[in-house]
C-alpha positions as CSV (number, residue, x, y, z in Angstrom):
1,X,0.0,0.0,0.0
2,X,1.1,3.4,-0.7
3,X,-1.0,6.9,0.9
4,X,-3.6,4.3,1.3
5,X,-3.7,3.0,-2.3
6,X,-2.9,-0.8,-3.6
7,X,0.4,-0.4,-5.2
8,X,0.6,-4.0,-6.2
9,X,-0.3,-7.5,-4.9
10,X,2.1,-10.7,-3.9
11,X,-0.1,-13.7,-5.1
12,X,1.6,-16.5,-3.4
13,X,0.7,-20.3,-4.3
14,X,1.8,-23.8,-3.6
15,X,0.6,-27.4,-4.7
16,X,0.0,-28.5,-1.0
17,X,-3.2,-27.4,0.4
18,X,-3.3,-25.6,3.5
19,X,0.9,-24.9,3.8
20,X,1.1,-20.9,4.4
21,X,1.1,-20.6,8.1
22,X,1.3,-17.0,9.9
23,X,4.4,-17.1,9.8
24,X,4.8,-17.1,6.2
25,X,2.3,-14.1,6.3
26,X,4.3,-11.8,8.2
27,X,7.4,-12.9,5.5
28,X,4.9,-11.8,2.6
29,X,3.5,-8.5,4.4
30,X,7.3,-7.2,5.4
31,X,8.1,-7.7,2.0
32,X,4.8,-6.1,0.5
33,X,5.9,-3.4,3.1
34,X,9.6,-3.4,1.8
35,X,8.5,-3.3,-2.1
36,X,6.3,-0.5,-1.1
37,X,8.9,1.8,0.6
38,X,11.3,1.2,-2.5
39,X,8.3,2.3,-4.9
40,X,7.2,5.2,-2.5
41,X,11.0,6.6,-2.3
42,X,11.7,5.6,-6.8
43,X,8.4,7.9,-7.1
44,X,9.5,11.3,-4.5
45,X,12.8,10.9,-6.4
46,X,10.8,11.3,-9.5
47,X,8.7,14.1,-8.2
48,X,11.7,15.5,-6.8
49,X,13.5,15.6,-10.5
50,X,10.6,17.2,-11.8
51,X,10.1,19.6,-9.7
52,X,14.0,20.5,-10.1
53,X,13.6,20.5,-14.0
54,X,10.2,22.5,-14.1
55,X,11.9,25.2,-11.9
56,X,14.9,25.6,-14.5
57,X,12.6,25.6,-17.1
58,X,10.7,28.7,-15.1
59,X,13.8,30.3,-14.6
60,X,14.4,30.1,-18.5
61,X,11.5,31.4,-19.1
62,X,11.7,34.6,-16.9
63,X,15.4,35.3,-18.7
64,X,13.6,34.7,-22.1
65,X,10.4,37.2,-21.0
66,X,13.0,40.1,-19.3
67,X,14.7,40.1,-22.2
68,X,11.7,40.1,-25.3
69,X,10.3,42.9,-22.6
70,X,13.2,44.8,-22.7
71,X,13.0,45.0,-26.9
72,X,9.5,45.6,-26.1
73,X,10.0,48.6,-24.6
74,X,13.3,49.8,-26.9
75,X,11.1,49.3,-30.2
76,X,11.9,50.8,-33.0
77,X,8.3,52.5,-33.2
78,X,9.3,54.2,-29.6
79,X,12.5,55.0,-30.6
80,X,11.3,56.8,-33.8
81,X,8.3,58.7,-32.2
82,X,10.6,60.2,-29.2
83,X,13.6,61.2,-31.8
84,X,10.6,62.6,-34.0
85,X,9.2,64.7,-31.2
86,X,12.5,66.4,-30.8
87,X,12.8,67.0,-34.2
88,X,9.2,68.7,-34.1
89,X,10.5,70.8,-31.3
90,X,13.6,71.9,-32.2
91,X,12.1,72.7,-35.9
92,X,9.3,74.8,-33.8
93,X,11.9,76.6,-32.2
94,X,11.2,75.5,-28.8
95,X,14.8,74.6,-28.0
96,X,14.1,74.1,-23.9
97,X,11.6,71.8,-23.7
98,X,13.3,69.7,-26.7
99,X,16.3,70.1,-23.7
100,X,14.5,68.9,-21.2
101,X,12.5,65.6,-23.5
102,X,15.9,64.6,-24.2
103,X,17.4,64.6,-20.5
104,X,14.2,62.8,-19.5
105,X,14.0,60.4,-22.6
106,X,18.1,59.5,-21.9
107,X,17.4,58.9,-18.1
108,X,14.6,56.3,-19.0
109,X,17.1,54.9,-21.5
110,X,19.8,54.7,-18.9
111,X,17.2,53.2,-16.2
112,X,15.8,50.4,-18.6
113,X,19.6,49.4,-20.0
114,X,20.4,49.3,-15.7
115,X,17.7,47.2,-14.6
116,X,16.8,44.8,-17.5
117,X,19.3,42.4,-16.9
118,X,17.2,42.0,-13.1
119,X,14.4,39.9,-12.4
120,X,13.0,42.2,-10.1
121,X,13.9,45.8,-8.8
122,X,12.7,47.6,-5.7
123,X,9.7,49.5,-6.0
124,X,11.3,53.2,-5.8
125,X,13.1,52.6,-8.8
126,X,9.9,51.1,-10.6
127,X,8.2,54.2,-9.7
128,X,11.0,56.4,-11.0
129,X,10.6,54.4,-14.4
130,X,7.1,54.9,-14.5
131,X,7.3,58.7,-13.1
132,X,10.5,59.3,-16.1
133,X,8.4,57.2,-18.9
134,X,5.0,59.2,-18.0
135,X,6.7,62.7,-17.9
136,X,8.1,62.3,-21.4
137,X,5.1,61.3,-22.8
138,X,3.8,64.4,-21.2
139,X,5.6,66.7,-22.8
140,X,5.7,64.8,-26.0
141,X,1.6,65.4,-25.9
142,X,2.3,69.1,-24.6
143,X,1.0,68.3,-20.8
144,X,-2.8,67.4,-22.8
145,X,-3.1,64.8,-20.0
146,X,-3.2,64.9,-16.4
147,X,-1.3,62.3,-14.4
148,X,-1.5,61.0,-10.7
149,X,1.3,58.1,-9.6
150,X,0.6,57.2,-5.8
151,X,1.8,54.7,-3.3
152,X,0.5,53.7,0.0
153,X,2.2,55.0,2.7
154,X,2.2,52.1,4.3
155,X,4.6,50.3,1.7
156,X,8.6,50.3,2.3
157,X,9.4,51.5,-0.9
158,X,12.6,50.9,-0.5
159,X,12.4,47.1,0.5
160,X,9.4,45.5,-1.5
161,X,10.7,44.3,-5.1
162,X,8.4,43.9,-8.1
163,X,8.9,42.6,-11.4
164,X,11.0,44.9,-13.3
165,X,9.3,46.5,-16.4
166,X,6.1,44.8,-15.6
167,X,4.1,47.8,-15.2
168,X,5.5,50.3,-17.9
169,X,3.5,48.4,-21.2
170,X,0.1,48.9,-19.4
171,X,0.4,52.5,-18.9
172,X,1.8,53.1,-22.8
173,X,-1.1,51.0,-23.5
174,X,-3.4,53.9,-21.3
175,X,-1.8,56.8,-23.0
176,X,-2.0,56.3,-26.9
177,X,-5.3,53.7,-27.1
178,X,-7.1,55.2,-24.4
179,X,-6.3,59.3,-24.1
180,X,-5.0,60.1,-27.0
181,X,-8.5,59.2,-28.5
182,X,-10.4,61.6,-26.2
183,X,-10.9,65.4,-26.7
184,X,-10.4,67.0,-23.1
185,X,-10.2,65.8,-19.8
186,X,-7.7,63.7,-19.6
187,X,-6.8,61.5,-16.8
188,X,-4.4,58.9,-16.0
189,X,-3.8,57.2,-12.4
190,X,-1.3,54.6,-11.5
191,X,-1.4,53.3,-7.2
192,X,0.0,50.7,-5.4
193,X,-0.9,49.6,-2.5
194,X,-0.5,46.4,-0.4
195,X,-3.0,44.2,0.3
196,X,-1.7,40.9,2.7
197,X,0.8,39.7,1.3
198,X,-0.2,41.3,-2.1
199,X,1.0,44.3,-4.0
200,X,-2.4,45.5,-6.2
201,X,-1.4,47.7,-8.7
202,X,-3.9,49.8,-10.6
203,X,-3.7,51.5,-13.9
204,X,-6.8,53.2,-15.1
205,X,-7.5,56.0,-17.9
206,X,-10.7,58.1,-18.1
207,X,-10.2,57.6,-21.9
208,X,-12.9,56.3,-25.0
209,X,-12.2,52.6,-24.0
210,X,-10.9,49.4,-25.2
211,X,-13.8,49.2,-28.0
212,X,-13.7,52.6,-29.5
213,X,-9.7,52.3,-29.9
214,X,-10.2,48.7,-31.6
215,X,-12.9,50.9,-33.7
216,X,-10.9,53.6,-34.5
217,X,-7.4,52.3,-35.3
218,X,-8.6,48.4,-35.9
219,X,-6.7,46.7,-33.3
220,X,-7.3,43.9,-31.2
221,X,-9.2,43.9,-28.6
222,X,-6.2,44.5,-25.4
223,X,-4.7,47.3,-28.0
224,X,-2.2,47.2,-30.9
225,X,0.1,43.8,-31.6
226,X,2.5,45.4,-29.8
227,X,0.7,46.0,-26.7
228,X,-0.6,42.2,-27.5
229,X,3.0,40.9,-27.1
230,X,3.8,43.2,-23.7
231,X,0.6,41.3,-21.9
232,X,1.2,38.4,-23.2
233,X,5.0,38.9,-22.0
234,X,3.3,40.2,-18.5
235,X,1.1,37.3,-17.9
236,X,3.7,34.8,-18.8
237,X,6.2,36.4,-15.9
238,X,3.3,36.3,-13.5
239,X,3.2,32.7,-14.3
240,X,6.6,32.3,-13.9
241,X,6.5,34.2,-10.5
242,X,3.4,31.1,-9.3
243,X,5.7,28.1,-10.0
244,X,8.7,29.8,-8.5
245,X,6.6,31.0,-5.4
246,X,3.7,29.3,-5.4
247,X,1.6,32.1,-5.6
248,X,-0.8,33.4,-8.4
249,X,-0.8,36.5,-9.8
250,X,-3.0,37.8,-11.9
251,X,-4.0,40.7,-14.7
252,X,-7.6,41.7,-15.1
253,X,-9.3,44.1,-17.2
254,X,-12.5,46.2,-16.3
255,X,-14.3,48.5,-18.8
256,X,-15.5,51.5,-17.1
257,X,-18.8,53.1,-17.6
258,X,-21.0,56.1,-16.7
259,X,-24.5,56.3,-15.6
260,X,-25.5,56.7,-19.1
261,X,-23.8,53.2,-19.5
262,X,-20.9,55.0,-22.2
263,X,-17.9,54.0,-22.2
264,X,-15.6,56.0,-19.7
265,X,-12.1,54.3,-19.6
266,X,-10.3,51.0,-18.7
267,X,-8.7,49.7,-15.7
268,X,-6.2,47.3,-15.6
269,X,-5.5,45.5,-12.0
270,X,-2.2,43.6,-11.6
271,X,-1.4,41.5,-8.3
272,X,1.2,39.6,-7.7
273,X,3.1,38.8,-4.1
274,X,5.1,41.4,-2.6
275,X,8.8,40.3,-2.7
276,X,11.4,41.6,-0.6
């Protein structure tokens, strides 16, 4: 027996009637017992194997995600637009804030190049990604938008760890599906705050919604195939993050409406357990 279960059965016979005594009975059950042991410890060494290979496997697969999120975020489409916009600006003679896109555009460079080679980075220096990346779109747009990053109080900045670039596609995704579509009022908030042993994240825009940007510049339905590949590359880290923890993250996407039940922006929710 093994956890309860029949592993296997010793059929024992012999041409005299009536010659297995007790005896013989306890020989057969310490060997039943012996054969079971053997089996029991040849299956946790398989288990254990497994488990040994499905965690290098997970470990492969966060290098392999860091590094296609890294060329997400250095595309040649993002490249191009933030070169472009200092073109525009220095052609519209407005030398000082082309100055100041490029300091803030090279500081994001220098940030990303620093941190992609790590699996996770402390969540100050996430938020000085996402404050660096948000600014620059800002004045790329010409401050169109209005933009709120906050973190609980409560949270040790400085000790919890997230998954570094994890958060960065999801705001992109915010800014050019959701507000750029919209005429005024433009809103854009980003918190954190710790729940348990959780960190819930929250990006939401006030902007025409998921449908009206698939309706207006055809894309699929969680934003452009670039934005496509950055969730997919998200989700796929999470995952990585519940075999190696054994916690379960998670991404979830609510479409906002307002009494008149018209679309009124998306928020995106993103959990996953608070490292330190």
């Amino acid at each position: 027996m093994i956890d309860d279960k029949v592993a296997g059965v010793i059929d024992s016979e012999h041409t005299r009637k009536h010659f297995f005594n007790h005896r013989h009975l306890k020989i057969l059950n310490t060997i039943a017992a012996l054969c079971a042991s053997q089996m029991q410890l040849a299956m946790a060494e398989e288990q254990k194997k497994k488990a040994e290979i499905e965690l290098l496997q997970n470990k492969q697969k966060a290098l392999e995600s860091r590094l296609q999120s890294l060329r997400l975020q250095m595309n040649p489409h993002f490249l191009f637009n933030a070169l472009n916009s200092v073109q525009q600006m220095i052609l519209a003679n407005e030398e000082m804030v082309a100055t100041k896109y490029l300091s803030r555009f090279s500081k994001l460079l220098r940030a990303i190049l620093v941190h992609s080679d790590k699996e996770a980075i402390t969540l100050k220096e996430e938020l000085e990604i996402l404050n660096l990346y948000v600014e620059l779109e800002s004045i790329r747009f010409k401050g169109t938008f209005s933009y709120r990053i906050v973190c609980d109080d409560s949270i040790d900045v400085d000790e919890v760890k997230v998954p570094t670039l994890l958060i960065q596609p999801f705001v992109e995704n915010a800014i050019w599906h959701g507000l750029m579509h919209k005429e005024v009022d433009r809103q854009l908030l980003i918190s954190f705050e710790e729940k348990e042993e959780w960190l819930h994240c929250i990006v939401e825009d006030n902007g025409v919604g998921r449908q009206k940007a698939k309706e207006i510049k055809g894309i699929v339905a969680n934003g452009s195939s670039h934005q496509s590949k950055g969730i997919a590359v998200s989700t796929e880290r999470l995952k990585a993050m519940k075999n190696k923890t054994g916690a379960e993250g998670s991404i979830a996407f609510t479409d906002l409406m307002d009494k008149a039940g018209n679309a009124a922006g998306t928020r995106v929710a993103i959990d996953f357990p608070i490292q330190t």
